[in-house]
N, CA, C and O atoms as a GROMACS GRO file, in nm:
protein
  356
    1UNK      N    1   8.720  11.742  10.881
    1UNK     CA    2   8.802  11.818  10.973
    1UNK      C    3   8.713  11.870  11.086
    1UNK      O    4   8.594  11.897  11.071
    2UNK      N    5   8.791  11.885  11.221
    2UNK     CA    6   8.713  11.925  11.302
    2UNK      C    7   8.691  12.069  11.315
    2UNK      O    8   8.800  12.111  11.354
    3UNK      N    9   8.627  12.147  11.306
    3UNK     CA   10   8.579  12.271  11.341
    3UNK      C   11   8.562  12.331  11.506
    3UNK      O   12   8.511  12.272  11.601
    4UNK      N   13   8.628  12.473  11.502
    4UNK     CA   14   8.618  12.469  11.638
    4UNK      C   15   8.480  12.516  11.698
    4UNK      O   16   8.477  12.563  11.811
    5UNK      N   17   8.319  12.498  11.592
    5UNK     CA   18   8.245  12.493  11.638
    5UNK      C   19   8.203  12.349  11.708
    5UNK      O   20   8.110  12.343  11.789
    6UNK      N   21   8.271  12.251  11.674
    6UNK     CA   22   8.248  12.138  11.722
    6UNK      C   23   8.285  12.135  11.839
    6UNK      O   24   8.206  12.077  11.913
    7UNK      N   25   8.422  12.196  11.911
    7UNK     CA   26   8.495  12.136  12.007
    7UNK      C   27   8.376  12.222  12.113
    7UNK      O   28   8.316  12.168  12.206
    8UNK      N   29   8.357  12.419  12.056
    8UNK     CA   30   8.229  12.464  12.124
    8UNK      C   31   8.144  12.381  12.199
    8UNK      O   32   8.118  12.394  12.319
    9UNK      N   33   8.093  12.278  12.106
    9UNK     CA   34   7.982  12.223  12.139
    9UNK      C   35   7.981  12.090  12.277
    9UNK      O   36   7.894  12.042  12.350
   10UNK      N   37   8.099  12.072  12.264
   10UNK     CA   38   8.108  11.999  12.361
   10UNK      C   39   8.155  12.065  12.539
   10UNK      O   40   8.132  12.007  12.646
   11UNK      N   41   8.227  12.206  12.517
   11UNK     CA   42   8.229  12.310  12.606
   11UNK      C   43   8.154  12.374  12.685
   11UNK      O   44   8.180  12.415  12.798
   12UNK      N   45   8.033  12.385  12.607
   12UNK     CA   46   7.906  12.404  12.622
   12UNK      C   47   7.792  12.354  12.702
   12UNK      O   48   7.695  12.411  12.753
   13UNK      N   49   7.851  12.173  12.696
   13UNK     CA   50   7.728  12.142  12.711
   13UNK      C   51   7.728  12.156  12.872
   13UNK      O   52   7.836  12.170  12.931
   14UNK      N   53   7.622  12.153  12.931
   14UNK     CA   54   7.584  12.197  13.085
   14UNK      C   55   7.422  12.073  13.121
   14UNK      O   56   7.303  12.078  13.091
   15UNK      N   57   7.520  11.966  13.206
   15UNK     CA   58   7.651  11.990  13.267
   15UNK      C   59   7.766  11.962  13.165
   15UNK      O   60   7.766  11.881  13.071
   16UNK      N   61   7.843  12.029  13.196
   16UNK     CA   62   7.980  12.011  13.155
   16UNK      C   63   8.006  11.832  13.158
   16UNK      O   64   8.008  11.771  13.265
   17UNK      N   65   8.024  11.772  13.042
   17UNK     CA   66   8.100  11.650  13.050
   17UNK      C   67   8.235  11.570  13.012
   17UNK      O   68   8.233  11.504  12.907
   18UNK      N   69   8.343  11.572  13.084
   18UNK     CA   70   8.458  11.548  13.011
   18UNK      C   71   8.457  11.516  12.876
   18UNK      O   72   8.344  11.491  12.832
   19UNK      N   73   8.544  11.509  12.801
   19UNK     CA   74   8.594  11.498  12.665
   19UNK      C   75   8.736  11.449  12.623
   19UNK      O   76   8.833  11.498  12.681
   20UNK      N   77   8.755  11.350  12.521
   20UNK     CA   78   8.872  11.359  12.479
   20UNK      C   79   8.978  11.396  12.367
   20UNK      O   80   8.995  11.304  12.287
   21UNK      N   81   9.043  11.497  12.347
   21UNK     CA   82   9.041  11.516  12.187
   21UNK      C   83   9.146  11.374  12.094
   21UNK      O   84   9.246  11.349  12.162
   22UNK      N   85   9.143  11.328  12.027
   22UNK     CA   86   9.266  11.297  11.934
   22UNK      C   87   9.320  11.367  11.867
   22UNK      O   88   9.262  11.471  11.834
   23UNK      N   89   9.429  11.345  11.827
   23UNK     CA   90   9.522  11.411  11.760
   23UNK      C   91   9.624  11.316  11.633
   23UNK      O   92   9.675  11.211  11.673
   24UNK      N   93   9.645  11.350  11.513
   24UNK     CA   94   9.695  11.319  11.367
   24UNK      C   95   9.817  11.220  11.445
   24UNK      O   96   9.849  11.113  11.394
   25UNK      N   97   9.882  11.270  11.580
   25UNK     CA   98   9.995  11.175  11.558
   25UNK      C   99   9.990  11.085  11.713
   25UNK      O  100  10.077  11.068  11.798
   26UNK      N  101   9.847  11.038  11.705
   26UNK     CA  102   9.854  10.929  11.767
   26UNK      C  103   9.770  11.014  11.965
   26UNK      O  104   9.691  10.959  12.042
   27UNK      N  105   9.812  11.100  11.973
   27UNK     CA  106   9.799  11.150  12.115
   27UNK      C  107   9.682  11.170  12.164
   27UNK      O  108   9.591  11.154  12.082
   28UNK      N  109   9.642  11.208  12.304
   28UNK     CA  110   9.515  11.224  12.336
   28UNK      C  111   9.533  11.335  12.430
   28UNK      O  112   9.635  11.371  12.489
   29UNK      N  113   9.390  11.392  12.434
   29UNK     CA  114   9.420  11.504  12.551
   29UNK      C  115   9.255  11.505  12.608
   29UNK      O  116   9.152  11.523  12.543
   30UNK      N  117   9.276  11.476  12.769
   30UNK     CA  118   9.119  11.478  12.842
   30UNK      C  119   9.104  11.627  12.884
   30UNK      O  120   9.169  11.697  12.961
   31UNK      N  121   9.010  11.646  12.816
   31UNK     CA  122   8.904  11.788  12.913
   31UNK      C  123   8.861  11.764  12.954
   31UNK      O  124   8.768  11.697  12.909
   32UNK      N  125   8.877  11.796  13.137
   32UNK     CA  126   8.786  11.753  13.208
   32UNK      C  127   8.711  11.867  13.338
   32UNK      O  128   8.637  11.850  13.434
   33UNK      N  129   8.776  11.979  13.276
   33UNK     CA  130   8.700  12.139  13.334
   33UNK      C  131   8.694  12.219  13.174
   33UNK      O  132   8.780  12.218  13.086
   34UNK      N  133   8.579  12.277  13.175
   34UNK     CA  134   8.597  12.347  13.048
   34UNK      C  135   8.681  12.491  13.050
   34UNK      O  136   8.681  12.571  12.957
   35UNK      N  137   8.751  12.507  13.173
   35UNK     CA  138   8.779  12.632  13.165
   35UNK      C  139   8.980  12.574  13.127
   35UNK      O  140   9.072  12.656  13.121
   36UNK      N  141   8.989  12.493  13.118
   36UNK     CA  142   9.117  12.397  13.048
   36UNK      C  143   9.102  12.407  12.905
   36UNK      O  144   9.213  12.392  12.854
   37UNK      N  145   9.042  12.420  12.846
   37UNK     CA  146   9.039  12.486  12.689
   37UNK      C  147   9.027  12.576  12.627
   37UNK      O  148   8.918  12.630  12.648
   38UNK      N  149   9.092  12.631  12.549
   38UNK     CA  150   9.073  12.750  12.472
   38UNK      C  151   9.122  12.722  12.363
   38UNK      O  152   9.227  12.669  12.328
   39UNK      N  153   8.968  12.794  12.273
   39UNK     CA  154   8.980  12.767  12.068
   39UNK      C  155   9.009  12.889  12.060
   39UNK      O  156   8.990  12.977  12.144
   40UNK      N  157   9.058  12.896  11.955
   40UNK     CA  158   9.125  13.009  11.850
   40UNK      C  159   9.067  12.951  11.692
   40UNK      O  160   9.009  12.843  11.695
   41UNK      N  161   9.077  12.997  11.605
   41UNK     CA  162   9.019  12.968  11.482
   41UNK      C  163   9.134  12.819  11.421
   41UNK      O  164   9.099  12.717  11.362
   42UNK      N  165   9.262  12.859  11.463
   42UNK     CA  166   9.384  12.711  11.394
   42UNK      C  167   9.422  12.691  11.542
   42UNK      O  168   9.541  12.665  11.528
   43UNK      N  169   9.403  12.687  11.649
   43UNK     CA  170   9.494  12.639  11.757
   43UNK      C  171   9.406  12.603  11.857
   43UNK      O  172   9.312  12.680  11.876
   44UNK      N  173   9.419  12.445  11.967
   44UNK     CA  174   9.293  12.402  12.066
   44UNK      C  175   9.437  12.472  12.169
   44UNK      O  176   9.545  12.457  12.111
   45UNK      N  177   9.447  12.532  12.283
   45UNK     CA  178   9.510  12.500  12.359
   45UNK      C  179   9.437  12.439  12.485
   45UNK      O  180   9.330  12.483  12.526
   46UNK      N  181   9.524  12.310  12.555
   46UNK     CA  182   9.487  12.290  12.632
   46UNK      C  183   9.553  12.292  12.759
   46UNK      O  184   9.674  12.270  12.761
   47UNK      N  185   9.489  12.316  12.869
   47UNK     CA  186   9.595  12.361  13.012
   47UNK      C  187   9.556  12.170  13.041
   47UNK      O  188   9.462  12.094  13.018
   48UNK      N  189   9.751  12.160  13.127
   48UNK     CA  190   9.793  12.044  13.153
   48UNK      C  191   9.750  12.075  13.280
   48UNK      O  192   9.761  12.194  13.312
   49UNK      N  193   9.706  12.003  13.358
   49UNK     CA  194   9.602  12.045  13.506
   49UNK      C  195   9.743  12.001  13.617
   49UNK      O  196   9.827  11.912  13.610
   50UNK      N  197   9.717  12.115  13.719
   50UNK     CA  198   9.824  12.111  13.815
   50UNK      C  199   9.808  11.985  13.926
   50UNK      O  200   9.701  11.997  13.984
   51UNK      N  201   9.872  11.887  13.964
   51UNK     CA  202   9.858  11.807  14.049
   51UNK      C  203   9.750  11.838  14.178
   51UNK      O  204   9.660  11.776  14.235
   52UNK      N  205   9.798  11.942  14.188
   52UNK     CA  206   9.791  11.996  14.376
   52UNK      C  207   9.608  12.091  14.376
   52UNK      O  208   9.521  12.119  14.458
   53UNK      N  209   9.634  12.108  14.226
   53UNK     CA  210   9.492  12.251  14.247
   53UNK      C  211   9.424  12.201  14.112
   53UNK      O  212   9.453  12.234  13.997
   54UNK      N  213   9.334  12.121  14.150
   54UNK     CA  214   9.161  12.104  14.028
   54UNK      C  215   9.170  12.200  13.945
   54UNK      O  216   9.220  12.298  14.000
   55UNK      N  217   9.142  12.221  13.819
   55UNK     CA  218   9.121  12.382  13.743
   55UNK      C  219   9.204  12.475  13.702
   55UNK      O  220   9.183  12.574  13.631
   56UNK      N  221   9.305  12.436  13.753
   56UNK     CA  222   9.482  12.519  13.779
   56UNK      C  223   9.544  12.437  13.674
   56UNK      O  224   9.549  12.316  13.700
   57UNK      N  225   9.598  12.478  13.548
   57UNK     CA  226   9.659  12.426  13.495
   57UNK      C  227   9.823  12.493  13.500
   57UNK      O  228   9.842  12.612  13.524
   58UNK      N  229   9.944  12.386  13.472
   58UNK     CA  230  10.082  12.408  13.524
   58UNK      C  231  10.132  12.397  13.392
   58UNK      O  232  10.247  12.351  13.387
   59UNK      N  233  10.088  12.420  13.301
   59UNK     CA  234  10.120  12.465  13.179
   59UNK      C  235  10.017  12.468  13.045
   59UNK      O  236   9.900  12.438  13.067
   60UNK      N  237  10.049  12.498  12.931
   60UNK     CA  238   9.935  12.456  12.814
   60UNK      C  239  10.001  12.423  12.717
   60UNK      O  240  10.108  12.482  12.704
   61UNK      N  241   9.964  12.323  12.620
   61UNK     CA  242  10.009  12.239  12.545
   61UNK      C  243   9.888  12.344  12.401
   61UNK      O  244   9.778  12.396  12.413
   62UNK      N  245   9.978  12.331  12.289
   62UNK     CA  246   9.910  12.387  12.167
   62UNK      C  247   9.907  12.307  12.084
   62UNK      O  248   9.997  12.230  12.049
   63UNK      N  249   9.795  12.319  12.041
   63UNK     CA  250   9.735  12.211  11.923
   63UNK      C  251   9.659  12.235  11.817
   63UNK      O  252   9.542  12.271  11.836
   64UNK      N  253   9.720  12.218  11.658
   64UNK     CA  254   9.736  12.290  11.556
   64UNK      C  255   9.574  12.207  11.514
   64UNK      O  256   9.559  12.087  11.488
   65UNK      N  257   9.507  12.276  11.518
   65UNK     CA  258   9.281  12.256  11.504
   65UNK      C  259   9.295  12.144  11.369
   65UNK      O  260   9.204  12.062  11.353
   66UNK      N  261   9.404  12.145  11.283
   66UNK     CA  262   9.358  12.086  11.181
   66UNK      C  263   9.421  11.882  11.183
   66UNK      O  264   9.405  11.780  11.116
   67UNK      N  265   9.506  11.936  11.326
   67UNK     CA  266   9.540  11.762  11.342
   67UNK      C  267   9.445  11.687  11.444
   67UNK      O  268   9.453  11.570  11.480
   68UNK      N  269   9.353  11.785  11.482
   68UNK     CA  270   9.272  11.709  11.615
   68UNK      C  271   9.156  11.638  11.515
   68UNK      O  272   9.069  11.704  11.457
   69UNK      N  273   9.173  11.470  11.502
   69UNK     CA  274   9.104  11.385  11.371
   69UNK      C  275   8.938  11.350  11.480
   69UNK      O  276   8.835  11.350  11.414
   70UNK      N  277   8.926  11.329  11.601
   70UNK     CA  278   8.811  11.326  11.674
   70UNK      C  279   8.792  11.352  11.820
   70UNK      O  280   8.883  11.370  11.901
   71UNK      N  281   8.649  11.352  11.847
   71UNK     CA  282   8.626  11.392  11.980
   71UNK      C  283   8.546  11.269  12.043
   71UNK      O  284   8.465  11.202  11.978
   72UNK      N  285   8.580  11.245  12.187
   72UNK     CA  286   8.479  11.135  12.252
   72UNK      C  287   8.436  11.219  12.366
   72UNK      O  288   8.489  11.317  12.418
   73UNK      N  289   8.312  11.149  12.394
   73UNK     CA  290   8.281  11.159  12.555
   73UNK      C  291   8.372  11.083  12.614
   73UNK      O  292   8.405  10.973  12.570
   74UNK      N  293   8.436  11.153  12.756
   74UNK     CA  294   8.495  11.034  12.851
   74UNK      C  295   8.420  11.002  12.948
   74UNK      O  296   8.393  11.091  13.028
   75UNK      N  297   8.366  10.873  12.968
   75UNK     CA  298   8.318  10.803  13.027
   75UNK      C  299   8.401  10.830  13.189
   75UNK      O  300   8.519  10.796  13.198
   76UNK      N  301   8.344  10.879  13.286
   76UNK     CA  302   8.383  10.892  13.392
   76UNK      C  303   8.404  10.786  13.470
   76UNK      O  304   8.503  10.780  13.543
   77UNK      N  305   8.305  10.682  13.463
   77UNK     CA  306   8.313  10.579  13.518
   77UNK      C  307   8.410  10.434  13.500
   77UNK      O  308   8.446  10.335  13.563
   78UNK      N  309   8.423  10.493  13.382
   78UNK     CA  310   8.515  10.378  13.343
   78UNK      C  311   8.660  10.362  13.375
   78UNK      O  312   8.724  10.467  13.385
   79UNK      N  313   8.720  10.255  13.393
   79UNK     CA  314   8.864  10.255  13.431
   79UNK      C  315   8.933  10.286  13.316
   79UNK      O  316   8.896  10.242  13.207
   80UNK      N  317   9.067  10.383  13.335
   80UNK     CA  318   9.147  10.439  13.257
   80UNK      C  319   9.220  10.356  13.176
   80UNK      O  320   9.272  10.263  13.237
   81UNK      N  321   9.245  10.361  13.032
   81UNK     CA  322   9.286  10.243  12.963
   81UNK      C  323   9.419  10.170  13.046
   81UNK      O  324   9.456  10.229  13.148
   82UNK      N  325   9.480  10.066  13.013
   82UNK     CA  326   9.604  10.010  13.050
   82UNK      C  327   9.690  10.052  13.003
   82UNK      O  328   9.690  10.056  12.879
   83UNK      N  329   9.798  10.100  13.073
   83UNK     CA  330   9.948  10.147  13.045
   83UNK      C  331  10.029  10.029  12.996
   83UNK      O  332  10.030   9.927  13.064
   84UNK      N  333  10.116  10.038  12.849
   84UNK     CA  334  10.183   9.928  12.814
   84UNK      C  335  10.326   9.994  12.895
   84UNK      O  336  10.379  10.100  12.927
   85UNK      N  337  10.346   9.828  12.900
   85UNK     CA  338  10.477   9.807  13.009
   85UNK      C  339  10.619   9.752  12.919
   85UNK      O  340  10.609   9.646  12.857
   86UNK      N  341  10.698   9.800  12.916
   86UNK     CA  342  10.830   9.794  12.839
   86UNK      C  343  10.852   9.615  12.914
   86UNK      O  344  10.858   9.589  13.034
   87UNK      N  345  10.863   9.494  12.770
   87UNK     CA  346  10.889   9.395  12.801
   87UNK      C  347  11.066   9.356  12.923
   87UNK      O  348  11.179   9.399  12.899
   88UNK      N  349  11.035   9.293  13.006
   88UNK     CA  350  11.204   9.256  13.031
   88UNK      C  351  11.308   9.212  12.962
   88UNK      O  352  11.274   9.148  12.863
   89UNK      N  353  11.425   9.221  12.978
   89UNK     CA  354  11.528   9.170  12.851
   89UNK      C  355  11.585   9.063  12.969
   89UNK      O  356  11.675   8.984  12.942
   0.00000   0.00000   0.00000
């Protein structure tokens, strides 16, 4: 299980390097300002970042510490995975 000294540790580090959490039912969530996260001992919340303003998040999404199954570095450089596309009928 992840510990929220773990998620710390990646909050921490300086420089700051994005992150991604997983989650038990499949989802993902990028940190990519550390001031977009906040641990609690059972809950990650994370702010959904506002279009218009860097750092500004336009809402926060809650996330129960014991379904988040891992953490990655996000590779900045890399292109963002591929979006699957609903086949034509």
């Amino acid at each position: 299980m992840i510990r929220p000294e773990d998620i710390r540790d990646y909050l921490d580090r300086k420089p700051f390097e994005p992150f991604r959490l997983f989650v038990s039912d499949g989802a993902t969530y990028d940190i990519r300002h550390p001031e977009m996260c906040l641990l609690s001992r059972a809950t990650v919340y994370v702010g959904r970042p506002a279009a218009d303003a860097p750092g500004v998040a336009d809402g926060v999404t809650q996330i129960a510490r014991v379904h988040v199954t891992r953490i990655e570095s996000v590779n900045e450089s890399a292109s963002p995975p591929p979006t699957r596309k609903k086949p034509v009928d």
